[in-house]
C-alpha distance (Angstrom), angle and dihedral (degrees) to the residues before:
residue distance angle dihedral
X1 . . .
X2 3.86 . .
X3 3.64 114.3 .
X4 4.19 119.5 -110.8
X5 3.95 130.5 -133.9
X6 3.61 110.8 -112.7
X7 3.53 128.6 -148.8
X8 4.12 121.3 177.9
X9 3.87 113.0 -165.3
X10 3.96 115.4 -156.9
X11 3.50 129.8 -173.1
X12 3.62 97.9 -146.6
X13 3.99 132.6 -159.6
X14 3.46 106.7 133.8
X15 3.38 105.8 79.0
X16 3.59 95.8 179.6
X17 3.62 89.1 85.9
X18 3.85 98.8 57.2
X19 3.37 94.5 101.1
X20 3.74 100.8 44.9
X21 4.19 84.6 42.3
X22 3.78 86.0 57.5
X23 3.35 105.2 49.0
X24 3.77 95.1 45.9
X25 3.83 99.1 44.1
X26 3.84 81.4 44.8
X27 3.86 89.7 78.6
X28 3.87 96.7 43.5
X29 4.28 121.6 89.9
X30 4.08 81.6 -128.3
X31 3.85 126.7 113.3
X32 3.99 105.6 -131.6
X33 4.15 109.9 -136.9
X34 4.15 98.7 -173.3
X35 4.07 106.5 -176.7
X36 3.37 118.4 -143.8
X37 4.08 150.7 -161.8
X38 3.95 106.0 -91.9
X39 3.79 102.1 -135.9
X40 4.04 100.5 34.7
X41 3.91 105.8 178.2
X42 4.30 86.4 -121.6
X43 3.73 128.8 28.6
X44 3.76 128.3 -109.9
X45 3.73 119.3 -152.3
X46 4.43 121.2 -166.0
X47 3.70 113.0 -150.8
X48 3.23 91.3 -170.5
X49 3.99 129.4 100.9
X50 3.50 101.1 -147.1
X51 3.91 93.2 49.7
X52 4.06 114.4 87.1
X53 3.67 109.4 178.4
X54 3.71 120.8 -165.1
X55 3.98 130.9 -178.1
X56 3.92 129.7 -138.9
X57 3.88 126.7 -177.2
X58 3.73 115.0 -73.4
X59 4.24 124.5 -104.3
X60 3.33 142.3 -179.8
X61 3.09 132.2 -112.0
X62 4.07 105.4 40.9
X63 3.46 90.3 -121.6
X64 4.07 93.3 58.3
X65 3.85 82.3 47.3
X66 3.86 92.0 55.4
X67 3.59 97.9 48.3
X68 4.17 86.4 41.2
X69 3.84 99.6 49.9
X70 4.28 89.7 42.1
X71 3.69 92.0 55.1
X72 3.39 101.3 49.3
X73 3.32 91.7 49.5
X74 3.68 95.8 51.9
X75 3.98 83.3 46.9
X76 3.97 90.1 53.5
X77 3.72 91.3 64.4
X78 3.17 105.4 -156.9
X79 3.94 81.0 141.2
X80 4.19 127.5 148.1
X81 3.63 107.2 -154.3
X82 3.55 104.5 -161.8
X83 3.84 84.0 43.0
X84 4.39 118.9 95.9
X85 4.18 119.7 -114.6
X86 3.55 138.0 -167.8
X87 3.61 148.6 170.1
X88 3.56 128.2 -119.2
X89 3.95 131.1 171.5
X90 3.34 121.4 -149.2
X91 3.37 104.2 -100.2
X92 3.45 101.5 44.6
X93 4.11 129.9 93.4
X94 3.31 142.9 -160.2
X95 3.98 134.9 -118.8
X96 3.92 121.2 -115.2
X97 4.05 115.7 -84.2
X98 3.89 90.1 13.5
X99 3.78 94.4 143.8
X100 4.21 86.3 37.9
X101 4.24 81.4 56.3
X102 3.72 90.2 48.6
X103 3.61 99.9 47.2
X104 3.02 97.4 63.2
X105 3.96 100.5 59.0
X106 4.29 113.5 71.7
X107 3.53 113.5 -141.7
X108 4.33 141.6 100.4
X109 3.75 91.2 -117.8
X110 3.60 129.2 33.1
X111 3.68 128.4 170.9
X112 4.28 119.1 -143.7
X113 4.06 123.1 -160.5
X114 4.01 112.6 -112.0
X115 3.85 122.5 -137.0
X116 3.90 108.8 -155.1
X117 3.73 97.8 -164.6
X118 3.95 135.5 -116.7
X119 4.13 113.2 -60.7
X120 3.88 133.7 9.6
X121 3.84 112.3 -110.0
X122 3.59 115.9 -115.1
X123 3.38 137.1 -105.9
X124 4.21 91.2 19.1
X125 3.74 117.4 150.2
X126 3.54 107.5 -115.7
X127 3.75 98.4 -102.4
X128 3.85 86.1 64.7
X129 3.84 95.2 34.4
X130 4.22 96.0 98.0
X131 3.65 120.2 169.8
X132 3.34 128.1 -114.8
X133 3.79 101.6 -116.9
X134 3.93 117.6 132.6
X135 3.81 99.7 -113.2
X136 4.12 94.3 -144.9
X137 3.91 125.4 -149.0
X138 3.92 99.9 -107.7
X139 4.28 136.6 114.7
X140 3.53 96.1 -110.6
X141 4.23 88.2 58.5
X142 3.71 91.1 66.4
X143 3.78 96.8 101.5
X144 3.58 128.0 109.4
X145 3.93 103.8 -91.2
X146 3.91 94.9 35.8
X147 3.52 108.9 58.6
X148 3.97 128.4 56.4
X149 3.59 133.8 -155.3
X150 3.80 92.0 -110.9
X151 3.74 95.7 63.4
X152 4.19 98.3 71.3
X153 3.66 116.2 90.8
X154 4.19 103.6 -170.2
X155 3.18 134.8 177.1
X156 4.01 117.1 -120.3
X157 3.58 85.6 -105.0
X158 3.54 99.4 66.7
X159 3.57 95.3 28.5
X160 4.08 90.9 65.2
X161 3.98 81.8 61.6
X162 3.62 87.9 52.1
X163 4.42 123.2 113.1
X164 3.70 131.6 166.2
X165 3.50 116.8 -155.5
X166 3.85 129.1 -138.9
X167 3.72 93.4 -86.2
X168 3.72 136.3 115.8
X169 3.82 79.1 -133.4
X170 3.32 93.5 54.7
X171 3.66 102.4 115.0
X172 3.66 92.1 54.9
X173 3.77 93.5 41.9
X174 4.41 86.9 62.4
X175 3.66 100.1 42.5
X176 4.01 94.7 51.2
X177 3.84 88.6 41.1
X178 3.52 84.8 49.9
X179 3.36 100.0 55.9
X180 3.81 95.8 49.3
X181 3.58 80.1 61.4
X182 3.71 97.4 46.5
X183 3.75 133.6 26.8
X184 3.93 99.7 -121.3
X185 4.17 122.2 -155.7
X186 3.63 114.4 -134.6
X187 3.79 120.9 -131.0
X188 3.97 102.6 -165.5
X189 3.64 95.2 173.6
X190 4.04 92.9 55.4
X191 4.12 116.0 84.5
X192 4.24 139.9 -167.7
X193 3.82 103.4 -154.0
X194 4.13 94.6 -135.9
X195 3.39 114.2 -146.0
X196 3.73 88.4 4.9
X197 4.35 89.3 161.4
X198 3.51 98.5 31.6
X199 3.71 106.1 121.3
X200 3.74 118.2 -103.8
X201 4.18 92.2 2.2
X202 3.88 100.7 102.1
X203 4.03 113.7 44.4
X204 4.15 93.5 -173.4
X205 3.78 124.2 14.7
């Protein structure tokens, strides 16, 4: 099985994470494209090759942001079809030999299982207050409420036919169009961690 390119896109705001972002994606084969506020009060600089920051006009709230900074990166095109994508926010992680999982399934869209850790957080509004379900990697999970963003692999050919609308659902809303569009494999034995730095989320790695 030949190995993919990887490329994880991430909507990024909290900048807390950088460091923890970097040193995780540091170990991975994938090139990291974290989208940023244009006119950030200080300046950020990557030393890092396989980091390729980009910036899109801010919004409020994050989830207008998400949808915002994914489509205009889609609209950029600076797209490789036969290459792999993903989405990653900026809190999230990923579990050991993800890509090594992936490889070994052929396919331009494939669909991994979620964990979502061990507690809610207190005091979270209830937008942010997500359960702690594991969102598995099977047909009858693509509904709105039990599928994330971060579970599509695509290829850059599908992704360039990708939108998210201006929805807090919007996430959900691409991947099931998606796969109307596209017959997606499922990897079940492949996870995101969700919320993997979120304070108080994730009692044990």
């Amino acid at each position: 099985m030949s190995h993919s390119v990887y490329h994880i896109i991430s909507p990024l705001a909290r900048f807390q994470n950088l460091p923890k972002l970097i040193e995780m994606l540091s170990v991975t084969p994938a090139i990291w494209h974290p989208i940023m506020d244009e006119g950030l009060p200080f300046t950020i600089q990557f030393h890092h090759p396989w980091i390729k920051p980009s910036f899109c006009s801010p919004a409020s709230p994050f989830w207008k942001f998400f949808a915002k900074a994914l489509n205009r990166f889609v609209d950029a095109g600076r797209i490789f079809d036969d290459h792999r994508y993903m989405i990653l926010n900026d809190d999230d992680g990923l579990e050991p030999d993800f890509f090594k999982k992936l490889d070994e399934h052929d396919g331009e869209l494939l669909i991994v299982g979620m964990k979502r850790g061990d507690k809610i957080p207190a005091g979270l509004p209830a937008e942010r207050a997500h359960g702690t379900s594991t969102l598995e990697a099977k047909p009858e999970n693509l509904e709105i409420g039990k599928v994330g963003a971060e579970q599509m692999i695509s290829s850059g050919r599908i992704l360039r036919t990708c939108h998210w609308e201006d929805n807090i659902s919007a996430d959900g809303m691409n991947i099931i169009e998606t796969c109307k569009r596209h017959k997606p494999a499922f990897v079940p034995d492949c996870y995101v961690k969700f919320n993997f730095l979120e304070e108080g989320r994730w009692l044990k790695a």
